[in-house]
C-alpha positions as CSV (number, residue, x, y, z in Angstrom):
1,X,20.3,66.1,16.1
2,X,20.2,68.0,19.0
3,X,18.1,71.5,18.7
4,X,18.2,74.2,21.3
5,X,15.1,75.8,20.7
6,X,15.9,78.9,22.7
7,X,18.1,79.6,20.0
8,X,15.3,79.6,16.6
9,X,12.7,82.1,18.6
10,X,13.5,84.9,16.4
11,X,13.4,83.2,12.8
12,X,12.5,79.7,11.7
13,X,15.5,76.8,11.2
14,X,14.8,74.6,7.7
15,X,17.1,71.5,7.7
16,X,17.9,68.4,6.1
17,X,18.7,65.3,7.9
18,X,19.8,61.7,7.8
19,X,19.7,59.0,10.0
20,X,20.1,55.3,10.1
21,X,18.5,53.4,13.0
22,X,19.4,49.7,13.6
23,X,15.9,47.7,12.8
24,X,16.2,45.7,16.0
25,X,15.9,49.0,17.9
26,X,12.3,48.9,17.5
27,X,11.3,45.3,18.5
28,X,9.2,44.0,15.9
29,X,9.9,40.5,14.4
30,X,8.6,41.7,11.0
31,X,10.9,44.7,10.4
32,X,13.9,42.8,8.8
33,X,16.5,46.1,7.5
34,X,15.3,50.3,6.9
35,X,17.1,52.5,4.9
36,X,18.7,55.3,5.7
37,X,15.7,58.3,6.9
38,X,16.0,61.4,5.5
39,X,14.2,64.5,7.1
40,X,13.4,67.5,5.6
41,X,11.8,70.3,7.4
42,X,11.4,73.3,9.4
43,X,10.7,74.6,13.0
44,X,9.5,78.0,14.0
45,X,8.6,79.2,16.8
46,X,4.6,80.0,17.5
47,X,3.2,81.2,20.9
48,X,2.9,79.4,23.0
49,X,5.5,76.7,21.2
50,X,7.3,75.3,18.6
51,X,5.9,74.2,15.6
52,X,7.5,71.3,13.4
53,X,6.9,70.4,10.1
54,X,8.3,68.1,7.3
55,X,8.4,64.5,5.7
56,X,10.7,61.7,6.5
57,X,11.0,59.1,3.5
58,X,12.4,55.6,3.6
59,X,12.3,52.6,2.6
60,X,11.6,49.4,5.0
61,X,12.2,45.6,4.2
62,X,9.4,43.9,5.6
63,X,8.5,39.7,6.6
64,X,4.9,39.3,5.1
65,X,2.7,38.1,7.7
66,X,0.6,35.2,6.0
67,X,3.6,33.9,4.1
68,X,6.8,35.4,5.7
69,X,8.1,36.5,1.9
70,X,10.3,39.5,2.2
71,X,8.2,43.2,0.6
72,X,9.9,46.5,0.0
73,X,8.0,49.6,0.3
74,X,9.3,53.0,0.2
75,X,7.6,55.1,3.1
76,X,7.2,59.2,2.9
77,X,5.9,60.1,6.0
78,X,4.6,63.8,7.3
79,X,5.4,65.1,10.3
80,X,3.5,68.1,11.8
81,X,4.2,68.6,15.6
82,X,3.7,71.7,18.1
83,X,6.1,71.4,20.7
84,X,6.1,73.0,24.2
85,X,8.6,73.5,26.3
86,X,7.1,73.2,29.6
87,X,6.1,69.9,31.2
88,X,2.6,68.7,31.0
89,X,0.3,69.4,34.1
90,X,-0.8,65.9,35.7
91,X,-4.9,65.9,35.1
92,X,-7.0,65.6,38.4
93,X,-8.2,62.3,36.4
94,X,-7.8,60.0,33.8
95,X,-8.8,61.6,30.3
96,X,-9.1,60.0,26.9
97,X,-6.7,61.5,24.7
98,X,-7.9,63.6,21.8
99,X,-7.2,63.3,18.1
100,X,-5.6,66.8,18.7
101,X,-3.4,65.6,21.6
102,X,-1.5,62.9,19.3
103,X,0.0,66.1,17.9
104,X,1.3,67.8,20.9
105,X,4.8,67.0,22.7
106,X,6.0,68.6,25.7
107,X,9.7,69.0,26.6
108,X,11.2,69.7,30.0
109,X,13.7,72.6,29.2
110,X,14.7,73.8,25.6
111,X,16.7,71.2,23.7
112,X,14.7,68.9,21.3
113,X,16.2,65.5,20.4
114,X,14.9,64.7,16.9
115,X,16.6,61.1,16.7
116,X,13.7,60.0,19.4
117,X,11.0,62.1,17.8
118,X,11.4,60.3,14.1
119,X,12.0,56.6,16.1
120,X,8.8,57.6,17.2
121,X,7.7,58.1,13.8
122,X,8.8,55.1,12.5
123,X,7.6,52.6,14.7
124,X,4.2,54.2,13.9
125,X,4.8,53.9,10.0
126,X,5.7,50.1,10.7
127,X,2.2,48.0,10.1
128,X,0.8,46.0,12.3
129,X,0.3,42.9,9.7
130,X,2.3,43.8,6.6
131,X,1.2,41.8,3.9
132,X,3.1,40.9,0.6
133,X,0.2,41.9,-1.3
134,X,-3.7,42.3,-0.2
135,X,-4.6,38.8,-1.3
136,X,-1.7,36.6,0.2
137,X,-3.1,33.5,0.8
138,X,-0.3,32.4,3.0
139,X,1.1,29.0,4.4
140,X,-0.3,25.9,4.9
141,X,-1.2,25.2,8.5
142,X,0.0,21.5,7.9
143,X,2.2,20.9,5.7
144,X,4.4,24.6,5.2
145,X,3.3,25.2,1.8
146,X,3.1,28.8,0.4
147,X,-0.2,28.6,-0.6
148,X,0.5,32.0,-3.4
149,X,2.3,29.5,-5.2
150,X,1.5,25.8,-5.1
151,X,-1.7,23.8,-4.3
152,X,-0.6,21.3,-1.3
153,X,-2.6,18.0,-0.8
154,X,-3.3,18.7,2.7
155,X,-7.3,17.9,3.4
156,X,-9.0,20.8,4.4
157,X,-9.7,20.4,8.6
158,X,-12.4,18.2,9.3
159,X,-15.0,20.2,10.8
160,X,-15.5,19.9,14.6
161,X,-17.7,17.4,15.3
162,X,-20.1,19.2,17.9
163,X,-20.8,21.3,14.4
164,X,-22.5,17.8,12.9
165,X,-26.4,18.2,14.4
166,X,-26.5,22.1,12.6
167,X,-25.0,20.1,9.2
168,X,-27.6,17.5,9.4
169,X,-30.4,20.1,9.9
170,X,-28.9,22.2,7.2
171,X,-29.0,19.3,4.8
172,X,-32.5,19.1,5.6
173,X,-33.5,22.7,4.9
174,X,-31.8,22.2,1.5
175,X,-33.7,19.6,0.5
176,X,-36.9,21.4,1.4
């Protein structure tokens, strides 16, 4: 949706949205399908800005990344965002960005495109190693087998063999 801001100065817009985005959109290999998003939120205007808030809730089909089993989880999201519509001054030199700073978008002119804002969103709720479940113990390096549900009869790896004088001395200490 397409908001002209200079339009919401005097009293603040509340709306519902929904939007579907096409998973392949956001270039991750472990996204497999996502719901339909639904907003729900406001915008007002504060000196010297905009101010956003709401949730987006959806649900994203995810590839675990131990054992590549499919996991659902249903995402609500909160979005709080102060918007400013004039373009951000260049610093004199590189600066780390502040927690504060994650929370600050600056537009060029007064129409706000939310469909990039919530992509943004999104690919920020998307985790980085989604696991089917905390424990997973994932797939045999050898032989493919999900390891959550059968015991293969792969040997474990032999350990390097530089590794052998520190098991020799170790067997000694243990004796001790």
């Amino acid at each position: 949706m397409l908001i002209h801001l200079d339009r919401i100065r005097e009293e603040p817009f509340e709306w519902q949205e929904s939007l579907d985005f096409d998973p392949s959109s956001f270039d991750r290999a472990e996204l497999i399908s996502m719901s339909t998003v639904r907003w729900d939120g406001t915008i007002h205007f504060v000196d010297p800005g905009f101010y956003l808030k709401g949730k987006l809730s959806y649900e994203q089909r995810l590839a675990c990344d131990r054992c590549l089993k499919e996991t659902e989880e249903a995402v609500t999201s909160p979005l709080e965002l102060l918007i400013l519509t004039y373009p951000e001054k260049p610093a004199a030199e590189e600066q780390e960005l502040q927690e504060k700073d994650m929370s600050v978008i600056h537009l060029d002119g007064e129409e706000l495109d939310t469909a990039q804002i919530f992509m943004e969103q999104l690919q920020l709720n998307i985790p980085m190693k989604p696991l089917c479940r905390p424990d997973c113990a994932g797939l045999c390096p050898h032989c493919g087998a999900d390891r959550n549900e059968e015991t293969c009869g792969c040997a474990e790896q032999a350990a390097d063999p530089r590794w052998a004088p520190l098991q020799a001395l170790r067997g000694k200490i243990a004796d001790r």
